[in-house]
TORVEX-816468 format. One line per 4 residues: their letters; for each residue x, y, z of C-alpha. Coordinates in nm, 3 decimals, decimal comma. Example, Ala and Ser with C-alpha at 12.3 -4.5 7.8 and 13.67 -1.06 7.14 Angstrom:
// TORVEX-816468
AS) 1,230/-0,450/0,780 | 1,367/-0,106/0,714
This chain:
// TORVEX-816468
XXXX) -8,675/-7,249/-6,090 | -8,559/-6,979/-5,864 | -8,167/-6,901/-5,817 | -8,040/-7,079/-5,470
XXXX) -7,905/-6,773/-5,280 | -7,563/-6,837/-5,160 | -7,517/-6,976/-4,848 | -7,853/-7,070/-4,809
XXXX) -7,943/-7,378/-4,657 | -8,088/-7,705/-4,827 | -8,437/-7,862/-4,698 | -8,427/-8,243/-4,606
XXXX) -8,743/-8,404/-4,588 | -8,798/-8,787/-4,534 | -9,050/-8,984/-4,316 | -9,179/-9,367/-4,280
XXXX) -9,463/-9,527/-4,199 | -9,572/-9,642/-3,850 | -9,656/-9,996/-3,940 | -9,437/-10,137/-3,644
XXXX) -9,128/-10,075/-3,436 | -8,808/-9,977/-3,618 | -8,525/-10,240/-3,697 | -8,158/-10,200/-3,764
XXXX) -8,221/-10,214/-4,175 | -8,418/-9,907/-4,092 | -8,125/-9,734/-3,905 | -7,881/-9,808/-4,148
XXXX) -8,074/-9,782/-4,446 | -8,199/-9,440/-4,332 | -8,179/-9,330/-3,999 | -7,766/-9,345/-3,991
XXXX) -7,814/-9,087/-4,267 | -8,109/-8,851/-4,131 | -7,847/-8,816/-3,811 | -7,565/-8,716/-4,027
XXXX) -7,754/-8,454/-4,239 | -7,902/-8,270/-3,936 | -7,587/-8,229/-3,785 | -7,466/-8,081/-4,106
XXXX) -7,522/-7,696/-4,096 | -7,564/-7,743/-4,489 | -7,928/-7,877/-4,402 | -8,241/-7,778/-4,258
XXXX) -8,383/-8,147/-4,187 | -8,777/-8,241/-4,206 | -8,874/-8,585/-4,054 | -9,166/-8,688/-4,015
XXXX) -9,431/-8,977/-3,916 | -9,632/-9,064/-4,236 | -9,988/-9,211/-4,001 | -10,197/-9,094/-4,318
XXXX) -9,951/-9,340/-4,544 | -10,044/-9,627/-4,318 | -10,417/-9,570/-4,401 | -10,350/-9,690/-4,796
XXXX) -10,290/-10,004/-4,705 | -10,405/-10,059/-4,344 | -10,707/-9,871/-4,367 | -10,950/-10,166/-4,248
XXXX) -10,783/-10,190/-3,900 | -10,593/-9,868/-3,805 | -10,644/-9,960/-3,398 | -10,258/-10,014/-3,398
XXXX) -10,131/-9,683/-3,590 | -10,124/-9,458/-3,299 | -9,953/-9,674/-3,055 | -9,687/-9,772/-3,443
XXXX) -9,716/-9,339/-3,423 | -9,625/-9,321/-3,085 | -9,345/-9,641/-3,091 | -9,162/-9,471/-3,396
XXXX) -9,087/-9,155/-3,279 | -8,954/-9,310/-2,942 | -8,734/-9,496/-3,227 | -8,642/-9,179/-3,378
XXXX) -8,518/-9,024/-3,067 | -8,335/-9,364/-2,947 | -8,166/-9,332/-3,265 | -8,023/-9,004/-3,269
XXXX) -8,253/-8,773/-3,380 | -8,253/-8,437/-3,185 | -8,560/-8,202/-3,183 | -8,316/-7,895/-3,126
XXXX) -8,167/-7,979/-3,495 | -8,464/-8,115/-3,707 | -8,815/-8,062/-3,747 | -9,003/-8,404/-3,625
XXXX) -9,321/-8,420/-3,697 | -9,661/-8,631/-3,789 | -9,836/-8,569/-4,082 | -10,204/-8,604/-3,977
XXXX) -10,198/-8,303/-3,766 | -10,105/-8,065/-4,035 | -10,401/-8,064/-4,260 | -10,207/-7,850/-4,504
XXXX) -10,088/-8,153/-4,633 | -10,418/-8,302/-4,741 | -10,501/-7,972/-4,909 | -10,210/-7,943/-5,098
XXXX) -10,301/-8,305/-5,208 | -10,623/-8,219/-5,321 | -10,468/-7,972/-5,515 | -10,204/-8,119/-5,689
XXXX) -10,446/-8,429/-5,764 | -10,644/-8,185/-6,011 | -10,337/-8,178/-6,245 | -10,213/-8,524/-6,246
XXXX) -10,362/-8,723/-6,473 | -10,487/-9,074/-6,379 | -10,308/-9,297/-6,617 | -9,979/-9,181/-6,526
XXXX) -10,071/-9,308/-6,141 | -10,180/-9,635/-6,305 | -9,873/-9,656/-6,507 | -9,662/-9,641/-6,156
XXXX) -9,441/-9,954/-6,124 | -9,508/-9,984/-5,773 | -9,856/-9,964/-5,773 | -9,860/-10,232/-6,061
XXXX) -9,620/-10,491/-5,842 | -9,819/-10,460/-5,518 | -10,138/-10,502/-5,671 | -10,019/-10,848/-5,839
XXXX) -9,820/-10,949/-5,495 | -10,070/-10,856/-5,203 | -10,303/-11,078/-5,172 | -10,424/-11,055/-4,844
XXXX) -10,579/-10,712/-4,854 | -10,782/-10,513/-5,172 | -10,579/-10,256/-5,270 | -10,798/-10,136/-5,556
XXXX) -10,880/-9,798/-5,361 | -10,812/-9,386/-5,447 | -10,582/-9,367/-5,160 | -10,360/-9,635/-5,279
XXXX) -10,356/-9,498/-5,626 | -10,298/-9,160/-5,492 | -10,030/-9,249/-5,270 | -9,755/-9,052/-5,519
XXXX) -9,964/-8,751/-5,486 | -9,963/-8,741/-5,132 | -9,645/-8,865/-5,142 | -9,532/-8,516/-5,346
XXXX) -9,755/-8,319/-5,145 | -9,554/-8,392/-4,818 | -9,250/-8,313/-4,979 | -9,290/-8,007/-5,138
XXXX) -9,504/-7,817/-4,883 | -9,140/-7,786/-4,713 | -9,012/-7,646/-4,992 | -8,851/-7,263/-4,934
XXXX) -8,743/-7,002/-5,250 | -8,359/-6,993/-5,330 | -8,289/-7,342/-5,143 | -8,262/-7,722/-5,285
XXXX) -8,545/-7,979/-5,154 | -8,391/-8,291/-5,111 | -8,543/-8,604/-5,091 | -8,203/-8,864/-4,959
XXXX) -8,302/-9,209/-5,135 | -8,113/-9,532/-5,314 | -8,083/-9,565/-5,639 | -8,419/-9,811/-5,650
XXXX) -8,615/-9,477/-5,524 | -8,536/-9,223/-5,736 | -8,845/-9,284/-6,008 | -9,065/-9,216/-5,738
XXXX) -8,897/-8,852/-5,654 | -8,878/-8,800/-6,028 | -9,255/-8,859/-6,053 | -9,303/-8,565/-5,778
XXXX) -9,071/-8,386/-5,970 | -9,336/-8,452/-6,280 | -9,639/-8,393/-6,094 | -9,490/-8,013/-5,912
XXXX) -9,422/-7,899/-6,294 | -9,741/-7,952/-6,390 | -9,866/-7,772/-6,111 | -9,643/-7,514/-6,167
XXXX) -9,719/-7,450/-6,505 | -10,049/-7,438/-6,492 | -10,096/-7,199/-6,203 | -9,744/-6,997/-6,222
XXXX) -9,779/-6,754/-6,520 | -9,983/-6,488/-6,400 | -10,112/-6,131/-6,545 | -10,067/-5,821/-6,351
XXXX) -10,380/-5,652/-6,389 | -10,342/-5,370/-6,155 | -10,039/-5,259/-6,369 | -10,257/-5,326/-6,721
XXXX) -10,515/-5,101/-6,603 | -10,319/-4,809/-6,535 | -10,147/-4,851/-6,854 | -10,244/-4,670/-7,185
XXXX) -10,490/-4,733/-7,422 | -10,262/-4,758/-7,697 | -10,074/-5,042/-7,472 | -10,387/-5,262/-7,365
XXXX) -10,513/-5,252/-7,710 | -10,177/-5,422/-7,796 | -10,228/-5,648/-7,561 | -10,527/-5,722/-7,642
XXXX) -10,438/-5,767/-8,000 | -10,152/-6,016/-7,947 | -10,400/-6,211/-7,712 | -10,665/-6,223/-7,969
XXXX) -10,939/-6,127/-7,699 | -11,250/-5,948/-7,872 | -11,328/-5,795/-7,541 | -11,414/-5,346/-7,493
XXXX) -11,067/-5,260/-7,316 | -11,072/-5,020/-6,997 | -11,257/-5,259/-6,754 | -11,097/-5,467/-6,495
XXXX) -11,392/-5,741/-6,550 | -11,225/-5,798/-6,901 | -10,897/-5,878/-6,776 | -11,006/-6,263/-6,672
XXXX) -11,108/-6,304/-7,041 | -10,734/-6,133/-7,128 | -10,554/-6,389/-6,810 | -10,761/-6,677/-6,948
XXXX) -10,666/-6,614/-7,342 | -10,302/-6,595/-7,201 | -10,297/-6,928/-7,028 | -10,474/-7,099/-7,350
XXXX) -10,163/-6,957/-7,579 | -9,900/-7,018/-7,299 | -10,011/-7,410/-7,305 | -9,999/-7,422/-7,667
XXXX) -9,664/-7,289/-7,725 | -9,463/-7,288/-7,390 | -9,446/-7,046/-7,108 | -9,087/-6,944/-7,243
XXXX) -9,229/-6,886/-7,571 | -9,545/-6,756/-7,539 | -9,361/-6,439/-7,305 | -9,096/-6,376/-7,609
XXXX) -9,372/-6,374/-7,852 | -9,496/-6,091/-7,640 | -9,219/-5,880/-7,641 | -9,209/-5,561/-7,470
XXXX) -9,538/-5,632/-7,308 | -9,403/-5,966/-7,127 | -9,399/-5,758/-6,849 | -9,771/-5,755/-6,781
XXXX) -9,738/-6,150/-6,694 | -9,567/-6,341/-6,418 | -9,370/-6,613/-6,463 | -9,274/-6,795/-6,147
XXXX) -9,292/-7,164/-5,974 | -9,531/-7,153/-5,707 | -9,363/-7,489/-5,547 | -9,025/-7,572/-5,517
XXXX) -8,944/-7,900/-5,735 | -8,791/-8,180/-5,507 | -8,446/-8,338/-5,638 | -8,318/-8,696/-5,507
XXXX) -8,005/-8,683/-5,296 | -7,894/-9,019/-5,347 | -7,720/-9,226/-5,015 | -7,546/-9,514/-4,990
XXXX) -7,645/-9,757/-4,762 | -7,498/-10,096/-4,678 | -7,635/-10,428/-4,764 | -7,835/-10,574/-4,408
XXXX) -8,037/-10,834/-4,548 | -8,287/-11,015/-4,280 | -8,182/-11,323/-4,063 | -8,320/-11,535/-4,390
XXXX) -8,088/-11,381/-4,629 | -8,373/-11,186/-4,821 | -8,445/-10,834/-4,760 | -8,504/-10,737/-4,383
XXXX) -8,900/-10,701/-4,362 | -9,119/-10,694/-4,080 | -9,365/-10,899/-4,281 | -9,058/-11,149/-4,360
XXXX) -9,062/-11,171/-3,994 | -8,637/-11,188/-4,019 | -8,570/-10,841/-3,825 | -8,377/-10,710/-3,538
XXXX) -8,577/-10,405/-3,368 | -8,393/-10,153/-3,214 | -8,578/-10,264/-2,880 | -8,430/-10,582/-2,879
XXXX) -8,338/-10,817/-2,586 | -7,992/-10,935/-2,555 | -8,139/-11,302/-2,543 | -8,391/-11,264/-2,840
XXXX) -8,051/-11,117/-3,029 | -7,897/-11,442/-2,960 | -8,130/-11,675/-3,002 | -8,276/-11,480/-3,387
XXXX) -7,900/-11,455/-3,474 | -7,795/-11,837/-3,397 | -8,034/-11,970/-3,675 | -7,916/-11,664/-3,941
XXXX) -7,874/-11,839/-4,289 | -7,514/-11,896/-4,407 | -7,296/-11,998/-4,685 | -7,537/-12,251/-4,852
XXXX) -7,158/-12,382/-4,902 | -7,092/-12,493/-4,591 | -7,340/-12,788/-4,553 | -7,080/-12,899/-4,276
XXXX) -6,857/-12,823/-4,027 | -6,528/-12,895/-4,245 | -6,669/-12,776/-4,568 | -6,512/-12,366/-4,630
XXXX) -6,676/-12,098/-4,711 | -6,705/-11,794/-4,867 | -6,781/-11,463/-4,674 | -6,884/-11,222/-4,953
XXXX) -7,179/-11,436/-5,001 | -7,297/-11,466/-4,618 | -7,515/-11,272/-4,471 | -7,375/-11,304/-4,097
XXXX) -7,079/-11,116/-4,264 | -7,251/-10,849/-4,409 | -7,386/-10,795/-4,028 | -7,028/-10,851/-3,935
XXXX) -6,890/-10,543/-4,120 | -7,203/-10,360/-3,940 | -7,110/-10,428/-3,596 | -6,737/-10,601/-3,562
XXXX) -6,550/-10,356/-3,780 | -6,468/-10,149/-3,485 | -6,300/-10,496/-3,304 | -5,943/-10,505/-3,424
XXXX) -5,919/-10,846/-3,640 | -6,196/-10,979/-3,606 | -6,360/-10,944/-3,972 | -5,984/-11,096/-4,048
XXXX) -6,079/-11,347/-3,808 | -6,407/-11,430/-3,984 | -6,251/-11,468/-4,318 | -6,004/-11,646/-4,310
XXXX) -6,176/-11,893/-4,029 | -6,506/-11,943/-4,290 | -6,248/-11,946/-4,615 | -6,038/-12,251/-4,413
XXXX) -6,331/-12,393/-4,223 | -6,135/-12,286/-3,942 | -6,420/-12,177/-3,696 | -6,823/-12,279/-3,798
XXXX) -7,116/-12,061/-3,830 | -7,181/-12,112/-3,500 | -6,906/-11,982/-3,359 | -6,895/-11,699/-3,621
XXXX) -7,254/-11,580/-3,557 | -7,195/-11,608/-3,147 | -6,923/-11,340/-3,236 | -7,150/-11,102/-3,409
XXXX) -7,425/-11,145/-3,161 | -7,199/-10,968/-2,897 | -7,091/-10,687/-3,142 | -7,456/-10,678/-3,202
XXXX) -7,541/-10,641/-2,892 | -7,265/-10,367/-2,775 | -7,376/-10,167/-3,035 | -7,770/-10,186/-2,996
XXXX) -7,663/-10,079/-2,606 | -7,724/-9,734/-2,633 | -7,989/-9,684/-2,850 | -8,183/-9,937/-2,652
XXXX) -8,094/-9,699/-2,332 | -8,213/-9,443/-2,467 | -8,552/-9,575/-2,578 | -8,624/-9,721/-2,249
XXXX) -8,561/-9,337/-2,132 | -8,821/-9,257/-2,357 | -9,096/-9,524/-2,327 | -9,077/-9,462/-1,935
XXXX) -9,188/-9,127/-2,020 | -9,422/-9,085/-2,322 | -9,617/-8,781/-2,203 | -9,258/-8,583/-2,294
XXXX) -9,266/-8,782/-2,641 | -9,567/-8,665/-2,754 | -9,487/-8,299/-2,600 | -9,163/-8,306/-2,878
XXXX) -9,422/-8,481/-3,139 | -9,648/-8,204/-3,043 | -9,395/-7,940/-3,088 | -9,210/-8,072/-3,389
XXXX) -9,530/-8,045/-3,582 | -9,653/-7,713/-3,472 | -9,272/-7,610/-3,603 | -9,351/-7,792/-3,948
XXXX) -9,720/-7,667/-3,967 | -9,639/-7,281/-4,003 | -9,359/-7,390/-4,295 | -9,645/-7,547/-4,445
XXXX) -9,924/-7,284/-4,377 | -9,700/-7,053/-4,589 | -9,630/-7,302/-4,866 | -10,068/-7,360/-4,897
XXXX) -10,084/-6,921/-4,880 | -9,903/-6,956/-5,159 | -10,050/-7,215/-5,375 | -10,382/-7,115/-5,314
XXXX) -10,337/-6,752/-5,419 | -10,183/-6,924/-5,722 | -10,514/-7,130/-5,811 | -10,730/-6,912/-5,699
XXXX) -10,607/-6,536/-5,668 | -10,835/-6,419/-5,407 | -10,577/-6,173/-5,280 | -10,542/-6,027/-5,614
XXXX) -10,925/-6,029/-5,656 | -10,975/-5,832/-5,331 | -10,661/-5,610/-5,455 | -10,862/-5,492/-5,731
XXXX) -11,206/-5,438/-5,580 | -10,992/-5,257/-5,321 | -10,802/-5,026/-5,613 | -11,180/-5,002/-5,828
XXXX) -11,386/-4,882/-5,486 | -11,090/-4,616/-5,379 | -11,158/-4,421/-5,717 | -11,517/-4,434/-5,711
């Protein structure tokens, strides 16, 4: 990979589906984190809105993934995320991205995607929809195509995920080498040509290609010859073992490999104590009423410990605590409060919930403001949509220039008609 010059910023890029309005698991398991990194000058911060995602598993009824599109990024901007410091965009419109997909599926063989963990548990757990289509096999490769069109020479890509995500930005990692190494060693014709006869016979020699030397139209068999050896033994190799003629070839990666940047998150489990999931049905939106907070939050599971009023309890295993430490921390004693009124069955889960509630509910204030701002005026929504992508599109224009030079070398190929017809 290519040295990171020195002071140069590192790319963030991250995105979720629009499958319904963001909840607070969402904010704190990603959202707190895409705020902090774009207001650190260390990053250069890609979100985006993955609508094309939503198709792999929604793709019988997608009459709700515009208004989802639309929803989310009012969630994005209710939740902190400034246009003026990231790049906010929506996949669909940059058709880069499905190029770059059809690209990188050529070189990723189909029994790795098979082999995919995810792919395996969701086929076994969905029931209610037939996921036994390309897309939803394919989702990695789309998945690595969306990161690494963002990718820019000298700089890390980061991809901020827990711990349980890191296989999948591994597998990107996988599926960019490949890429890479079939499409990044190159042979400078231009300079073969001019050289010597003494040298391109060398050349030719170590290559083992049978071809007259002296015409350009031989050079493919000499570039193909070169790839064939290069697989066999290694690019690394395969440019020592031509020596003082390495310099004929190219070595370079042609996309920038993502890495994981891992971030902790803390534990919000849903009102049921399992993980918050709009299909669970046990989430908090970021659009929610004061009442609805109330009246979701009053019937939160608790200590399966406390069966009754006077029976203690223990905090570390509740789940209304866990939302405590969210949202009461900044209250002085009250998390002191909390434990030691649950660990002497000094207060009930009533009382300890109706506590959170109102923390709950200061701290959703805000960000609920500021999405009302924004749903009272969605023609300026889509505008930054609209402008966020056309920002991300010309990053990814030059990423595809690129790639597709690398696969198919039309530049090059024009190049040398070019150089042949100016010395006729």
């Amino acid at each position: 990979m290519a040295t990171r010059a020195e002071g140069k910023k590192s790319r963030v890029l991250s995105g979720m589906r629009p499958t319904g309005r963001l909840h607070i698991g969402h904010y704190f398991g990603a959202l707190q984190n895409w705020v902090r990194l774009q207001n650190d000058p260390a990053y250069d911060c890609f979100y985006f809105i993955a609508d094309w995602h939503a198709l792999t598993s929604d793709y019988e009824d997608t009459s709700a993934i515009t208004e989802n599109t639309l929803q989310i990024m009012i969630d994005y901007l209710a939740a902190g995320l400034d246009p003026a410091k990231s790049v906010i965009f929506q996949q669909s419109v940059i058709p880069e991205h499905a190029e770059l997909h059809l690209l990188l599926s050529m070189v990723t063989p189909l029994g790795e995607l098979e082999r995919v963990p995810t792919y395996k548990e969701q086929l076994a757990n969905v029931t209610d929809k037939d996921l036994h289509m390309y897309g939803f096999l394919g989702y990695p490769v789309l998945q690595t195509a969306d990161i690494v069109i963002y990718g820019q020479e000298g700089s890390a890509l980061l991809v901020p995920v827990g711990e349980d995500q890191v296989s999948h930005v591994e597998f990107s990692r996988q599926i960019t080498q490949k890429f890479n190494f079939h499409y990044g060693l190159k042979l400078s014709s231009l300079e073969l040509q001019s050289a010597s006869t003494q040298v391109k016979q060398r050349v030719q020699q170590k290559l083992g290609v049978e071809q007259d030397v002296g015409r350009s139209s031989d050079f493919l068999y000499w570039e193909i010859a070169a790839h064939r050896h290069s697989r066999e033994v290694g690019h690394q190799n395969f440019l020592r073992q031509m020596g003082e003629d390495a310099v004929f070839f190219t070595l370079s990666p042609i996309l920038q490999e993502p890495e994981s940047m891992l971030t902790k998150t803390p534990r919000i489990p849903g009102l049921d104590g399992r993980k918050m999931s709009k299909s669970y049905g046990n989430t908090i939106t970021l659009s929610e009423s004061d009442a609805d907070i109330r009246a979701k939050t009053k019937v939160m599971v608790t200590d399966p410990a406390r069966k009754r009023r006077s029976d203690p309890g223990n905090p570390d295993v509740c789940p209304v605590y866990d939302w405590h430490k969210l949202f009461s921390a900044e209250e002085p004693g009250r998390l002191e409060w909390v434990r030691q009124g649950c660990t002497t069955a000094g207060i009930g889960c009533i009382e300890c919930k109706a506590a959170m509630a109102e923390n709950l509910i200061k701290w959703i204030a805000p960000v609920r403001e500021r999405r009302v701002k924004y749903e009272k005026n969605p023609k300026q929504v889509l505008e930054l949509l609209d402008d966020g992508s056309n920002k991300a599109r010309k990053v990814a224009q030059g990423t595809m220039k690129r790639a597709r030079e690398a696969v198919f070398g039309w530049e090059k190929k024009r190049a040398e008609i070019a150089g042949a017809a100016a010395k006729a």
